[in-house]
N, C-alpha and C positions, 0 to 999 in steps of 0.2 A: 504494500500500500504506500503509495506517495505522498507527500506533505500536501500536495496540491488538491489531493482528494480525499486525504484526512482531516479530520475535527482538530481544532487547537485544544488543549485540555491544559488549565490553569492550576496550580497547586498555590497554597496561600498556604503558608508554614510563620507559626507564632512563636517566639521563640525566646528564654529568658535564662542566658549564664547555666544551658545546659551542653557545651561543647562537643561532647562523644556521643549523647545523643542525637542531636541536631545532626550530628556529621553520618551518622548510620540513617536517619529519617530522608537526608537530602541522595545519600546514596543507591535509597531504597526506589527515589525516582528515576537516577541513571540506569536502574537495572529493568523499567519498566519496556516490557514485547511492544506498548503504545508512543514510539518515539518523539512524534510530532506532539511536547507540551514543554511548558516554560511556567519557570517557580517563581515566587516573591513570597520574602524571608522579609517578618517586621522583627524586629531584633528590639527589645523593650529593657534593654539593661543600658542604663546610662553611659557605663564603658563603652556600650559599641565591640562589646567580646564577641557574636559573630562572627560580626563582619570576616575575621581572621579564621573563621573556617568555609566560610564560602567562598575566598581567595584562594584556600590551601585544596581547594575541590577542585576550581577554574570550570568549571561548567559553563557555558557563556547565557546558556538556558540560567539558570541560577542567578535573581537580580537579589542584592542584598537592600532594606532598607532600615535607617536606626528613625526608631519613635521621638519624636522631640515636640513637647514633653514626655515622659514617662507614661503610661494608658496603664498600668497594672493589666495583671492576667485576664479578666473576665470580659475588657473592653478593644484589648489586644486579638482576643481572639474574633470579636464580637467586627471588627474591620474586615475580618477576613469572608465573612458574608456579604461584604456590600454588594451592591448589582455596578456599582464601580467596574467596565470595562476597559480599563484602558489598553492592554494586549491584543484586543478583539478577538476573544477565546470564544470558543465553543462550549466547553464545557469546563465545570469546577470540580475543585475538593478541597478542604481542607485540611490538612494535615499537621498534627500538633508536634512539637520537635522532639518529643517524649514518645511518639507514635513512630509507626514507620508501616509502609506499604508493602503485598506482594506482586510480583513481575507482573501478574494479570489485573492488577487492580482497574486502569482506567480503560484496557483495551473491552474488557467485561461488567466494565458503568455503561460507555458506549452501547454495547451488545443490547443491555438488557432495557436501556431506556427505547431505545429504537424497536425493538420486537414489542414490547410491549405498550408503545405507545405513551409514552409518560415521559415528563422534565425531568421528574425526580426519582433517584431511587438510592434505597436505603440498601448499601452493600455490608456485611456484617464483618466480626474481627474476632481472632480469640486474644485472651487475656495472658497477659503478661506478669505475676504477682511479683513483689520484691522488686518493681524496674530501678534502675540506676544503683545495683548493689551488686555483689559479686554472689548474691543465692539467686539472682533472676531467673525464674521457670516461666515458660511458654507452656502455659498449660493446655487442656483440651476445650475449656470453657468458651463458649462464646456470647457476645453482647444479645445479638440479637434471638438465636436460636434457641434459646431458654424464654423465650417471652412471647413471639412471633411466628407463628404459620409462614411458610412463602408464599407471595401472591400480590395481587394488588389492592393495597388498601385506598380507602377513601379520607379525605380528609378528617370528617365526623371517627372513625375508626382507629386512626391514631390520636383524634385529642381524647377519646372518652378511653383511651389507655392509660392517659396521665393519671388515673384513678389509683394504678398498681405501682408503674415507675415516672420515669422523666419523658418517656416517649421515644427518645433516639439519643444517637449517641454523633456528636459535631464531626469526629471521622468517620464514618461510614456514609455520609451525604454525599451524591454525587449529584449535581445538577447542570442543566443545560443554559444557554442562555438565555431562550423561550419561557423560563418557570415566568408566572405568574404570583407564586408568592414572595415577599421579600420578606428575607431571612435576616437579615441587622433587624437586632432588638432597636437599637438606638436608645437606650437607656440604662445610666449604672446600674446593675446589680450584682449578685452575685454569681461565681462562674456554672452553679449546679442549677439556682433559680433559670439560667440565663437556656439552661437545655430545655428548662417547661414548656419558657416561654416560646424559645422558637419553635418545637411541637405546632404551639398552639398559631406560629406563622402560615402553616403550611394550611392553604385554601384549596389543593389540586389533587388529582389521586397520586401514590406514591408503589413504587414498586420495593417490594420489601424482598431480598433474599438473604437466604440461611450460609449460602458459600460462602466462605471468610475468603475475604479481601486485602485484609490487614492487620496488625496490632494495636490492641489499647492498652496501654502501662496503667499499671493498679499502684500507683505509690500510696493510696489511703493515704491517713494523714497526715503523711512528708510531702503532698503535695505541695508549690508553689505557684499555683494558680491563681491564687485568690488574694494574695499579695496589696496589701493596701487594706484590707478590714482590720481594723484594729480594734475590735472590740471582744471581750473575752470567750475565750471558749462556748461556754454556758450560753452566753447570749446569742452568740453564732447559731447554738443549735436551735435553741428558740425562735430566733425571730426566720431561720430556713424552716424551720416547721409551722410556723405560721401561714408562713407564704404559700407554705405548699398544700395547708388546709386551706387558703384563701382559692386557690387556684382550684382545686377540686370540687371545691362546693360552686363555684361559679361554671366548670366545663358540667359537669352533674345536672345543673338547675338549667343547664342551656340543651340537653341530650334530648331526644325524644325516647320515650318508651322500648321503640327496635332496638336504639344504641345502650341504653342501659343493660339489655338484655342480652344481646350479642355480648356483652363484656364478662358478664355472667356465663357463656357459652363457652362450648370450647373450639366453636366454628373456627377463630382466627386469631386465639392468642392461645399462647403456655403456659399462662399464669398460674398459678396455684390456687386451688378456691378459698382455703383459709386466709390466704395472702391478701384474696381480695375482699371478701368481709372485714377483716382485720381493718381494712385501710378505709374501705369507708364509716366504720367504726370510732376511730379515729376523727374523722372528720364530720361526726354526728350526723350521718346519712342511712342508718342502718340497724338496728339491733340486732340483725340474725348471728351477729360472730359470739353473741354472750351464748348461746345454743350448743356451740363447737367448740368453745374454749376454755380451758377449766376456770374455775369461778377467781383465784388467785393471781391468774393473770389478765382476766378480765375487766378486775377492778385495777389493777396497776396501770392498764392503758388508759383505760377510763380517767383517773388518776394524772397522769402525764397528759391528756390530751385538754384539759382544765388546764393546767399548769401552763400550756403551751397558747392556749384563749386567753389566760389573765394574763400572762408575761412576757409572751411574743409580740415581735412587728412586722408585721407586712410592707416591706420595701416600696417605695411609691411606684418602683417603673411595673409591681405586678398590676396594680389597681389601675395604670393608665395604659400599660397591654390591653389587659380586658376592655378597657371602654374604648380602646382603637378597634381589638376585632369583635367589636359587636356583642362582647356577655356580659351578662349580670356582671359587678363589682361583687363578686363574693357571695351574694346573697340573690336569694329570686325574690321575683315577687311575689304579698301576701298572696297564698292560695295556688299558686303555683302547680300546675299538673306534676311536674315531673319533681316535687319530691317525695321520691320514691323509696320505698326499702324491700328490702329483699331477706 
């Protein structure tokens, strides 16, 4: 296949003072079967430490750029969604510098958005535990095929997912130029809020496959992502679990009857049922999980989930998400059909 009659395919790699990663993530594109694509590296470490490894590559594909000011993790990556064309690419991905691609990654976005007719498609990964240490295992785990059927979903079908998890995961996106939804939040928040919310971007059907495409480093708590919250631990987990009951109760109160029930089904997800009772439980949508769960830990979530209404905060960009695509602010209206329990 020739340049002339191949897709340009754009990699957008976010990237903060992780050298050997960064340098395995940019290498993982020279080794892609889809030759015809070109990277852009936003480097968000004030030194400008990249830069010295995307010289040390010489790739010509390979553009380096330093952030000036500093964007932190969630907003750095949060650019790398813009509809910002300036390559005149065909298609995207982005690629975290902790992450890294397989040879078939973009040749088999291409593939499967064109047979099936779709912008976007959600390509999966397996999990990497312990990344940037010298225990790092590739395990057999993968993002999406623990959670997701293969096939094509509908927009409604991945937001009334966010019930269980985040919806998707920022590497496994492959989109075209054509999408129709736009993917920049454009608003701080945080970098885990920031997966809900772009879920809840996506207006168009989405092709979902099980085939891993790539890796996602699992550093848990060593992550550096998030970089700029300075608020303590405790609070962090509060005011993310706020949000994310905020967000639940709003995709919920906006679902119609089919979607709440498809979610409960095992038509098109893997979820676990306790998993999913549990979490609308949580987010006082539900009482059937007190039925399934012994009475001890029933009242402990119960318990946590108060804790989490009196003393969490919901970030302002989830509450102005919502009123941009169209849902309740958190709550429905009195009388509301769809609150529902199950």
């Amino acid at each position: 296949m020739t340049f002339e009659t191949s897709p340009l395919v754009n990699f957008r790699t976010p990237t903060y003072r992780r050298g050997p990663a960064l340098e395995r993530c940019l290498l993982s594109m020279i080794g892609q079967t889809h030759e015809n694509w070109v990277a852009d590296v936003y480097d968000d470490d004030p030194a400008g430490s990249a830069e010295a490894v995307v010289e040390a590559i010489g790739d010509p594909r390979i553009h380096y750029h330093h952030n000036q000011p500093q964007l932190f993790g969630s907003r750095n990556i949060d650019q790398c969604f813009s509809r910002r064309n300036p390559r005149d690419a065909d298609f995207f991905a982005v690629v975290e510098d902790d992450n890294w691609i397989f040879p078939g990654f973009a040749q088999r976005g291409i593939e499967l958005a064109r047979a099936h007719g779709v912008e976007i498609v959600f390509t999966d990964q397996v999990v990497e535990d312990d990344s940037g240490t010298e225990a790092a295992t590739l395990t057999d785990r993968q993002v999406l095929k623990r959670r997701y059927k293969e096939g094509v979903f509908s927009a409604q079908d991945l937001h009334i997912a966010l019930m269980v998890w985040h919806g998707l995961s920022n590497g496994g996106i492959f989109w075209s130029r054509n999408i129709s939804s736009d993917l920049e939040i454009k608003h701080p928040c945080n970098s885990t809020i920031q997966e809900y919310l772009r879920a809840l971007c996506i207006q168009e059907p989405v092709y979902v496959s099980t085939e891993a495409q790539g890796v996602w480093a699992n550093y848990g708590a060593r992550t550096l992502r998030n970089l700029g919250d300075t608020a303590s631990e405790l609070k962090r987990e509060l005011h993310l679990k706020k949000a994310i009951r905020t967000i639940r109760r709003a995709v919920w109160a906006n679902a119609p009857a089919s979607a709440q029930a498809l979610l409960m089904s095992d038509e098109k997800y893997r979820f676990d049922r306790h998993a999913k009772l549990e979490n609308l439980f949580r987010s006082h949508l539900g009482t059937a999980y007190l039925g399934e769960a012994p009475l001890s830990k029933s009242l402990g979530t119960f318990g946590r989930s108060l804790m989490v209404l009196a003393f969490g905060r919901t970030e302002p960009a989830v509450g102005a998400m919502l009123r941009e695509k169209g849902f309740f602010d958190g709550e429905p209206p009195r009388g509301s059909r769809h609150r529902t329990q199950h």
